[in-house]
N, C-alpha and C positions, 0 to 999 in steps of 0.2 A: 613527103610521104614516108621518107627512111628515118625522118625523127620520129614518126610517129608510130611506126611500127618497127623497131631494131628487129637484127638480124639479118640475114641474107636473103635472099629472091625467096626462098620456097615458104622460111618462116612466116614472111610479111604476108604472103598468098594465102596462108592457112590460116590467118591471123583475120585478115578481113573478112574471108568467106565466113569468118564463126561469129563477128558482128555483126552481117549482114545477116544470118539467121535468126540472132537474137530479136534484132529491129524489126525483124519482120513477124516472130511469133509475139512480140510486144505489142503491135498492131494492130493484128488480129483478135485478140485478146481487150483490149479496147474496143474493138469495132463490135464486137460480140456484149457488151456492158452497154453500148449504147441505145439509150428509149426508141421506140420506134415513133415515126414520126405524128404526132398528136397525139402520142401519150404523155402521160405523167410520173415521171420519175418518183416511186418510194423510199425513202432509205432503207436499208436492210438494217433488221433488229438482229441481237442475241438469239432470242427467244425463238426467232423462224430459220435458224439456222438447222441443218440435219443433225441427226443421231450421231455420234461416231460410234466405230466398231465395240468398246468399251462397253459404253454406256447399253447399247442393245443387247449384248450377250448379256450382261447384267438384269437387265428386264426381262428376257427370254427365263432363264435362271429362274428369279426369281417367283414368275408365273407359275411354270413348271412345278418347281419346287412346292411352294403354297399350295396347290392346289393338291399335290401327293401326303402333304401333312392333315390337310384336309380332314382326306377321306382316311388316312389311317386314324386320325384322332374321333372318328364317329364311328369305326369300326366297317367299314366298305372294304372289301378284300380289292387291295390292288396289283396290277401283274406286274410279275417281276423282271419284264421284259424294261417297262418303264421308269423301273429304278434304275436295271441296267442303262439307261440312256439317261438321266439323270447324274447319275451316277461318274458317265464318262464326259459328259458334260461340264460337271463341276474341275473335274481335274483338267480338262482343257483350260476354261479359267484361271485356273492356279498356276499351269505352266507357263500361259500366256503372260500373266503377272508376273512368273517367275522371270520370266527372260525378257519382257518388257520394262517393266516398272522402274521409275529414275530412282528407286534405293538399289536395285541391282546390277544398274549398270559398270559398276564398277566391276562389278564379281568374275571373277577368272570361269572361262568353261567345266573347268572340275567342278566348281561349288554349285552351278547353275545343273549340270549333270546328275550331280548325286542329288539336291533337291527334288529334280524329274523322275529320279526312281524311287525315294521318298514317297512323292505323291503317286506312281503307279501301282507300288505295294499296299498302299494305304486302300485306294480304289478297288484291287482285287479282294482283300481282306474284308472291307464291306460290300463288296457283291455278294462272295461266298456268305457270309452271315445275312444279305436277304435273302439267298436261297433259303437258306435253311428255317427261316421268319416263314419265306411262303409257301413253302411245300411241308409244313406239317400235317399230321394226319388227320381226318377229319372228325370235327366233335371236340378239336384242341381247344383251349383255353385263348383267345387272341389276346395281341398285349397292345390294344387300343387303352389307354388313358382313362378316358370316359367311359368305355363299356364295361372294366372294373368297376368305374365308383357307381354307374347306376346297376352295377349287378349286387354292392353292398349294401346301397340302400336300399335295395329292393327287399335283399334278408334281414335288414335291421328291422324294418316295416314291419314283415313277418314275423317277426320275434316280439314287435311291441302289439300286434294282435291278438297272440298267443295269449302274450301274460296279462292281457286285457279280459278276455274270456276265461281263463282258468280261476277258476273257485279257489279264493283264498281258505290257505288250510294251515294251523298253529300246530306242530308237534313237539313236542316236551320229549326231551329225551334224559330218563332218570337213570342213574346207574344202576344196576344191581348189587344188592347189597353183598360186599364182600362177606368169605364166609369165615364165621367163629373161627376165634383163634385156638386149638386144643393144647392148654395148659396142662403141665405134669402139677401132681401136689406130693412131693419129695417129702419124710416126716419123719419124726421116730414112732415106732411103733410100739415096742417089748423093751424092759430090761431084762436081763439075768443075771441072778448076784449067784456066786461061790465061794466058798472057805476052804484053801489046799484043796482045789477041783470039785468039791460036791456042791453040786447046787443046794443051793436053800429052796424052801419049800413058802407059799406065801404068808403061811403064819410065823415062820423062821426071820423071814426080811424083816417082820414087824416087832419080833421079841427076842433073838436070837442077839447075846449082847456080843460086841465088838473085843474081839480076842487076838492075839497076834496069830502071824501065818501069813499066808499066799492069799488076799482077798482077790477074786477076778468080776469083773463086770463085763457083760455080756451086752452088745446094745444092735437089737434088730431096727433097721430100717424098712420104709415101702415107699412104692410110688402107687398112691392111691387114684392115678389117673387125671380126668380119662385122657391126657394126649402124654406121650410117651417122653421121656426123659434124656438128653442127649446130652456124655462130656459127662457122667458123672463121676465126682472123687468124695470118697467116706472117708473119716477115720475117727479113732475115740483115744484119749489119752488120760491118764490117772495121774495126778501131781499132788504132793504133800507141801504146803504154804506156810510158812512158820507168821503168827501174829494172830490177830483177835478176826473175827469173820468178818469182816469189812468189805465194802466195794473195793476198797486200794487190794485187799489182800486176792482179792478175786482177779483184779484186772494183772495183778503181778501172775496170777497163776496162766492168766489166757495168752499173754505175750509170752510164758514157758512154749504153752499149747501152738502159739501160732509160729513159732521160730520152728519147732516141730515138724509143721505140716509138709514144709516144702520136701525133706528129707525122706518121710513119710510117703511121698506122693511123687519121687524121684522116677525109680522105677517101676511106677504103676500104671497101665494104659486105662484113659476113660474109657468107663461101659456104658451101653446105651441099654435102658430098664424102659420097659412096656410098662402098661398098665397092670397093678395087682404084682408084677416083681420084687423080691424083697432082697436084704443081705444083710450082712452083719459085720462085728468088729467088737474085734473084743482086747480089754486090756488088763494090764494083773497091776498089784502093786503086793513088798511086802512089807508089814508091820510089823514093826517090835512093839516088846511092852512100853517101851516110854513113847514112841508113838504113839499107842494109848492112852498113857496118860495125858501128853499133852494136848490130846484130841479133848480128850474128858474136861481137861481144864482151859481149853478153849485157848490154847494155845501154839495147838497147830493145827491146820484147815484139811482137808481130805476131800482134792476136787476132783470131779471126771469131765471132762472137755471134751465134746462131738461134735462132727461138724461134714456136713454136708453141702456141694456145689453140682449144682446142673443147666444144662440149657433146654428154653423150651420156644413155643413161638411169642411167649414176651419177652424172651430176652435170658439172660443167665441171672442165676441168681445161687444167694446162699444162705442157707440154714446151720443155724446154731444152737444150742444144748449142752446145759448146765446143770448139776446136783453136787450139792455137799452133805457127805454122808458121815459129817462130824457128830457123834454122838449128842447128844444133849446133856449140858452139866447136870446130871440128875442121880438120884440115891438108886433108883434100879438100875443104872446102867443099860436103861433100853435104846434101840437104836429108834434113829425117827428117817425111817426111809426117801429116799427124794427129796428131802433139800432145795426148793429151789434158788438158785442164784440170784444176786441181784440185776444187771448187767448183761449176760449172754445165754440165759435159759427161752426158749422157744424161742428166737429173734430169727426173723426171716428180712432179706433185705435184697437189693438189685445189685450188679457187681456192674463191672466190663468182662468182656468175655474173655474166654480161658488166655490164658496167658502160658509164656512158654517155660518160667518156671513153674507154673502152678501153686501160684503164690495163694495165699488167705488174705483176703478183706476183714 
């Protein structure tokens, strides 16, 4: 017996006592498995074995649970009593997995800890968010799933009845026609001729012959309307062109005129002329006798250059005016008044708008 139990008197004592209980709860445990007499032994399946703890909370859950999505997803007001229970429900499961489950067994108390508060913050955070879900005020909006979409197609419906029943109707919509644009007509109007200051008289311009002295030329502008004139610059200049009366000798005199203009027009601010407004400008030039002659013998030209710019609502533009007041080679010596030019007598044209030297087109 001391081989088979080492140690001293008390170990070997304590030793058998706790195999004699094993033997005996071994026994009992068979005697309890045994058929009772004329019956027939079943094997036991899988399948009739019980629930475990697991598995039940998990179907309990899930019951639960289903049956609360339910009725929120058909729009049933459910109490928030039963979320709450749900609710603490769920996170008993998650703890229990937490501290159960063979991936955690490993985990130190700390990690298993801070998990558990994890999950109780999470838990109150959505409690307090179903409160606030189910005690809104009443007449609120619910945020069932379903009771939105059958609350859309209920308005879609209503809006394809509408346009079902409403009388088709076609409106044309025409503009109004913008209104007239009111153009200035910016022109010459008047000459006035003089000999050392005295005007001539209109029978004088016509037969009065060409004599040296101070001739002046007087030239009235208007703006004949009817829309008003904005940015205007005038001026008139007198040039003597040595050569026969030619387009060349004309265009040599307008390039004098228009190197002119800017200097001319340096210090002078545009006016703005209404309709029926007029002005003038005037230039002198003087002649000697052999000016004379070489006018008479067509040999030097005697130009007066005008020229006028304005803006209006077409846009700016500019007006030009030409006479050569070259005598005619002839035995009276009469004058032949107005002249007109080849090139730059009455020419009206479109420009770009003012510019900052005030330059000529």
């Amino acid at each position: 017996m001391e081989g088979k139990y080492p140690g001293n008197s008390h170990q070997r004592s304590k030793a058998r006592k706790s195999e004699e209980r094993i033997a005996e709860e071994v026994a009992k445990r068979l005697q309890q498995m045994e058929p009772a007499p004329g019956a027939v032994a079943v094997p036991t399946t899988t399948a009739e074995r019980s629930l475990t703890r697991s598995s039940i909370e998990a179907y309990v859950f899930f019951i639960f649970g289903g049956g609360y999505a339910a009725l929120t997803a058909f729009g049933i007001p459910v109490n928030f009593y039963i979320g709450v229970i749900l609710s603490g429900a769920v996170a008993l499961c998650a703890c229990h997995l937490l501290w159960k489950s063979p991936w955690t067994m490993g985990w130190n108390r700390l990690s298993k800890s801070a998990g558990t508060v994890m999950i109780v913050v999470g838990t109150i955070f959505l409690t307090t968010q179903g409160y606030s879900l189910t005690h809104r005020p009443a007449g609120e909006q619910t945020s069932s799933a379903i009771s939105h979409l059958t609350t859309m197609v209920s308005e879609i419906k209503v809006s394809i009845q509408q346009l079902l029943h409403q009388p088709a109707s076609i409106s044309v919509n025409i503009p109004p026609n913008p209104p007239p644009k009111l153009l200035a007509n910016v022109t010459m109007d008047s000459t006035i001729l003089s000999l050392n200051g005295v005007s001539l008289t209109q029978a004088q311009r016509f037969e009065f012959p060409i004599t040296a002295g101070i001739h002046g030329d007087e030239l009235r502008f208007i703006n004949s309307g009817p829309g008003s004139a904005k940015d205007v610059l005038y001026g008139a200049y007198a040039i003597l062109v040595e050569g026969a009366n030619s387009k060349k000798s004309e265009e040599s005199g307008f390039a004098t005129f228009k190197s002119w203009w800017p200097i001319h027009q340096k210090d002078k601010h545009p006016e703005v002329w209404l309709m029926g407004e007029k002005a003038t400008s005037l230039t002198e030039i003087n002649l000697t006798d052999k000016n004379i002659t070489d006018i008479a013998a067509n040999k030097l030209q005697y130009y007066i250059f005008a020229a006028l710019q304005w803006t209006d609502g077409a846009g700016r533009h500019q007006y030009e005016f030409c006479i050569n007041q070259r005598e005619l080679a002839s035995l009276t010596g009469i004058r032949r008044a107005g002249s007109e030019c080849v090139g730059h007598s009455f020419v009206e044209k479109s420009i770009p708008k003012l510019a900052a030297d005030k330059r000529l087109y």
